[in-house]
N, C-alpha and C positions, 0 to 999 in steps of 0.2 A: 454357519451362523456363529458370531462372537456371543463365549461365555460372561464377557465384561457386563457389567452393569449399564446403564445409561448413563452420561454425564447429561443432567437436566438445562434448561435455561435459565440460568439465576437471576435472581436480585439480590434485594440485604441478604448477607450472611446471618444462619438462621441463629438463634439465640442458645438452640438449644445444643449446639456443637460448642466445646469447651474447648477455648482460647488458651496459649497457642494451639491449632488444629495440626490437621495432617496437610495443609498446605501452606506452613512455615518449614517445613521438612522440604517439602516436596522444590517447595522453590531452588533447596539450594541443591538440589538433585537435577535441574530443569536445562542447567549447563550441560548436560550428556556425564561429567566428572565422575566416574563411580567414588565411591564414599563409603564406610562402615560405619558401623551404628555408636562406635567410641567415637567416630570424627563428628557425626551428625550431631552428639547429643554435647561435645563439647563447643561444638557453632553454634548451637540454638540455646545453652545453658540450659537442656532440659535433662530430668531422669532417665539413664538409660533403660528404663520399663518405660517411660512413656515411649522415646524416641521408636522402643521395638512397636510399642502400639500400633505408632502411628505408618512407620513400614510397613505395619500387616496390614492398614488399612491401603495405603498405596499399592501395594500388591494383587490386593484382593480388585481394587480399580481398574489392574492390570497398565498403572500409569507407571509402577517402578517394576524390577527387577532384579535378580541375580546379577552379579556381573564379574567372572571369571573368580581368583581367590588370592587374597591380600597374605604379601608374607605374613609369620610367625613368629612371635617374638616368645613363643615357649608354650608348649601347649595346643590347643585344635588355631588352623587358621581361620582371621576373624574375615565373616563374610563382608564383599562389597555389592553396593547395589548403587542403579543407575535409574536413568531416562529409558522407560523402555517407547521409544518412537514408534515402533512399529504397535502399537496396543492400538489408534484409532487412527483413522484418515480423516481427510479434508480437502475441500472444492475453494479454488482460488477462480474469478470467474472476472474478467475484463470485458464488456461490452462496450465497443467504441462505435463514433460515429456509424463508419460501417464495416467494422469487425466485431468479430466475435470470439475469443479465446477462452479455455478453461484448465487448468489443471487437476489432477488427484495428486497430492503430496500426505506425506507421512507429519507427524506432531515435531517432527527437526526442520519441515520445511522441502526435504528432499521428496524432487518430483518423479511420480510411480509413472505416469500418463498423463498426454494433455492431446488436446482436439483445437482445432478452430476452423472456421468458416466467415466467408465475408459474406455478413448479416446487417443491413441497414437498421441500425436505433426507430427509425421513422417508421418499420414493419410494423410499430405496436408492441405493446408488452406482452399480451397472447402470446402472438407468435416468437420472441425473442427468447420469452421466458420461457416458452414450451420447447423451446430449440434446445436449451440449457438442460430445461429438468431432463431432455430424453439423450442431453451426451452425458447427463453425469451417471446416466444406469450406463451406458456401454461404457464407461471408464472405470468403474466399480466392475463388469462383469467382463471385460479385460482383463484385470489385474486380479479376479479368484475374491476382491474382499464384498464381504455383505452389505447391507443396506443398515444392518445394525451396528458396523465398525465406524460408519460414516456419523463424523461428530459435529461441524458444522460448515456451510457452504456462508464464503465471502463474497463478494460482488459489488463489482467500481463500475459508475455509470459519469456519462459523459454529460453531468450539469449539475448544478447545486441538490444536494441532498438533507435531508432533515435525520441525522445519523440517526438518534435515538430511536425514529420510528422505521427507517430503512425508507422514508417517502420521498421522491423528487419534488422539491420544488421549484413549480415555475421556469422547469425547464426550457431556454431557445431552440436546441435543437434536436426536443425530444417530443413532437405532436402525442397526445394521447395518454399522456403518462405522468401529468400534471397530478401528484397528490397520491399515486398509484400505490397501492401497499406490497410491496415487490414483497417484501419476507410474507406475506401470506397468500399470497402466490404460490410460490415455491415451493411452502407447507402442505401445498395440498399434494403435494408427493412426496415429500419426504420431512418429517417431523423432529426438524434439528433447527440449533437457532441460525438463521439468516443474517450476516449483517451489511450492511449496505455504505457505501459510503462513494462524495465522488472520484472522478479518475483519477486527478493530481494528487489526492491525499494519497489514494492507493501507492500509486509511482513511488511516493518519496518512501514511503513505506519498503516498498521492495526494492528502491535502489540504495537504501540506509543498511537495510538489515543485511543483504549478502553482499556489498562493497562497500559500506564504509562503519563496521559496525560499532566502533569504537567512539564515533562523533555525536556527539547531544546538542546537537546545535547545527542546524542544518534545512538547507531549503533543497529544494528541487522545482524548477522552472519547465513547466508544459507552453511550448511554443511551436502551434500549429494553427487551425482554424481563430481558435481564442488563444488567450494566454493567460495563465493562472500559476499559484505557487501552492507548494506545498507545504508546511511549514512544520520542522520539527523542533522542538524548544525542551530542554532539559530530558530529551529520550521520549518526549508523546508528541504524537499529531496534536497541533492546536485546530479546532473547529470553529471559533467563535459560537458569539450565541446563536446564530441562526444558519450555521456550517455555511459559512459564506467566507471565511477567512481566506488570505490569497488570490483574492478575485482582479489580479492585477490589470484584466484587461482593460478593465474600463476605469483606471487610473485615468486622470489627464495630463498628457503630456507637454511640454515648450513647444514642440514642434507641430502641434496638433490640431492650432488653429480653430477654423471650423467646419472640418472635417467629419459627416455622417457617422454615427456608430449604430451599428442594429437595438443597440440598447436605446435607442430615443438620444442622447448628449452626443455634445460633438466633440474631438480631441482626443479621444480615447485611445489608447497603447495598444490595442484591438484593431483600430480602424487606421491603422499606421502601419503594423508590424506583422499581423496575421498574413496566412499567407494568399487568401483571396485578396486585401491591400497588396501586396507586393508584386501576384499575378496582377494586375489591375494596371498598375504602374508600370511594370513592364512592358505589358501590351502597347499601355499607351506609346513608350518610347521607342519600342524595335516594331510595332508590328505585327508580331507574334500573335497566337490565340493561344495561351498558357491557361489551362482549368484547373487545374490541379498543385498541388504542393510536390509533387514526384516533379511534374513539368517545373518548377521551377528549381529545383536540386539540380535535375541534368542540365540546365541552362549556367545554376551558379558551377558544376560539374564542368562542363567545357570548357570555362576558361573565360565567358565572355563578361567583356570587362564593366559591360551596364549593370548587366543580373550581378557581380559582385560589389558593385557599388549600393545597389540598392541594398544587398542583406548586407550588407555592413554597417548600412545607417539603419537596417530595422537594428542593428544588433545596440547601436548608439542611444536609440529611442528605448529600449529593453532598459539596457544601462542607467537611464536616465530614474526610469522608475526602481529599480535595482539598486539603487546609491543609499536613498531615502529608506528602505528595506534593512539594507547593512548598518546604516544609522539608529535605526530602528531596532533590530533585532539582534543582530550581531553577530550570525553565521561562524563557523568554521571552513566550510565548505557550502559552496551554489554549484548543483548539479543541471546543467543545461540538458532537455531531454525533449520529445514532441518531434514531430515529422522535419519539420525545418532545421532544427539539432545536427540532422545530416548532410547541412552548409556547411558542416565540420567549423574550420579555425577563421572564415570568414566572420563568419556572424559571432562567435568568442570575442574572436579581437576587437568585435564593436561593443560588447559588452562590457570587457577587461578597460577598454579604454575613457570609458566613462568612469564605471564603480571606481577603479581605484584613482581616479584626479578627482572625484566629487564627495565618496565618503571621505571619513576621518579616517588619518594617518595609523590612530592604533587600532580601530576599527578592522586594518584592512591590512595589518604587519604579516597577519599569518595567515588571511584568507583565501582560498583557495578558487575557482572559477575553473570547473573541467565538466566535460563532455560528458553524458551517459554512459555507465561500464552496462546495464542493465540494458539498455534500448528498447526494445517495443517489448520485451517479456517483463520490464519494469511493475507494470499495471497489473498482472496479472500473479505474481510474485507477491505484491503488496495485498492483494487480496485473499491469498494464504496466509502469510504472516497476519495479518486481521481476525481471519478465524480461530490458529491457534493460538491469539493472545489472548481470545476469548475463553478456549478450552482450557488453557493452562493457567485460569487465573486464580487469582486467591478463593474467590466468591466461588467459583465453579465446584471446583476440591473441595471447597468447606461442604457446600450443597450435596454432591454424590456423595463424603465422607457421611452427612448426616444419613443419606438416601440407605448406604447399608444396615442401619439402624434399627 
């Protein structure tokens, strides 16, 4: 059983913790960087008795630590202290259509253990979330750590999500789970904040944070069944007001005619480029009974010259909405990612060849258009990083710093 205190579920930063707290400190420890308390209190411009304060209080959190021993410039050597990562874990948790993946990682992101199972969305929340809560005890009783070290569980669901309250809404292809309070769910086994959010935010999340971490300005494109973006702006997911941001599928497109989309409109980037559309179209021209998005990879995979025709113009019809995006937002990088992703440099080059003849010229000087480094661990990567942004936030620290009190 960890000695650590609890880190609670926050809100306002309580009134009664005196500004700067111990999570002004903590932040600029939160790099891994070891640091001494002359460095800390000359970064923060605070008294070096408060700086040590606020150390004892990270310590005592067991959020900071010792960390090896700083030359001497004459005299006892002055201590450094770090990120101690290993102090709490965390549950990274991707539920897709029909999979299911989760990891345990430490407060750096590094993963301890991870499980998955192909689990159909359409089981119900019961059952998906009962799946969940009983891998995250054999992933905690794997790895030796307790139910009390475990600090919060993330979780990416495959449809619009109301982030704030962790509720789906109005999900298409989640029966059952319309408005569903999944973080109270999950509380009923283990009493840490839950946060929710859907797949494509997750994605961009985990494929920002461990490959491109440098970049504030960045999408990631989920092109599978739907098609959606992810949108990061100045270093945060943007959600809009009703966490609907990126819903690029049911843009409408030139080529789109009037063309069905399950959404009720017709036209839509969705009912053109997904990959039931593009099995659809195939069938119709070779023949074929292609069901699947794998069935049509091996098809654009072999070589044949129709299946590359068509993901090239989904990758065109992508583009088209993609142009409008880069005009709009102004990217460094569009990370292409989703089942069909693995068309490889087909469907890129239909993308590449739109964006950059249709946005603007300086829009597009440095912009970049590449493939998934993350792939299918994407979602589930981004779902860690979500819950430790949670534990390691300002508001957190300020809370547990009051909580020793």
């Amino acid at each position: 059983m960890s000695s650590f205190p609890a880190l609670p579920w926050t809100g306002a930063r309580p009134s009664t913790v005196p500004a700067p707290g111990a999570s002004e400190v903590f932040q600029l420890l939160r790099d891994g960087q070891p640091r001494t308390r002359a460095e800390l209190a000359q970064l923060t411009g605070l008294a070096r008795s408060t700086v040590a304060s606020r150390v004892d209080t990270l310590i005592r959190l067991g959020l900071v630590a010792p960390y090896g021993g700083a030359a001497s410039t004459g005299g006892r050597p002055p201590s450094l202290f770090a990120l101690n990562p290993g102090a709490r874990v965390v549950i990274g948790a991707d539920l897709g259509a029909t999979h299911a993946r989760v990891i345990l990682s430490d407060l750096s992101g590094t993963e301890l253990d991870s499980a998955q199972a192909d689990l159909p969305i359409t089981d119900g929340p019961e059952r998906v979330l009962g799946w969940l809560t009983e891998t995250i005890g054999a992933l905690l009783a794997r790895t030796g750590r307790s139910v009390a070290e475990l600090a919060a569980i993330g979780i990416g669901l495959p449809g619009p999500v109301e982030h704030e309250t962790g509720r789906p809404m109005n999900p298409p292809i989640m029966p059952g789970w319309d408005r569903i309070d999944v973080p109270a769910l999950v509380q009923r086994s283990y009493s840490v904040p839950v946060l929710v959010d859907n797949d494509v935010n997750i994605m961009a999340l985990g494929e920002q944070r461990f490959h491109w971490p440098d970049i504030t300005e960045f999408m990631f494109i989920k092109v599978a069944t739907g098609i959606g973006a992810g949108i990061i702006s100045s270093g945060s997911i943007q959600r809009g007001a009703q966490g609907t941001a990126g819903d690029l599928g049911h843009v409408r497109v030139p080529r789109g005619g009037e063309v069905w989309c399950r959404c009720g409109n017709t036209g839509c980037l969705e009912a053109l480029a997904g990959w039931p559309a593009l099995a659809a179209a195939l069938n119709a021209e070779t023949g074929l009974t292609l069901s699947s998005s794998a069935d049509v990879i091996r098809l654009v995979r072999s070589g044949d010259s129709t299946a590359i025709q068509v993901i090239r113009q989904a990758g065109r019809d992508i583009g088209d909405v993609l142009a409008t995006c880069v005009n709009l937002t102004n990217p460094s990088v569009i990370v292409i990612g989703g089942s069909l992703a693995q068309a490889g440099e087909h469907l890129l080059a239909g993308i590449r060849e739109v964006v950059y003849r249709r946005s603007l010229p300086l829009a597009t000087e440095h912009l970049r258009v590449v493939p998934s480094l993350a792939g299918q661990r994407a979602g589930v990567l981004g779902a860690a990083v979500m819950a430790i942004a949670h534990v390691l936030s300002p508001e957190a620290i300020e809370a547990a710093s009051a909580a020793l009190t």
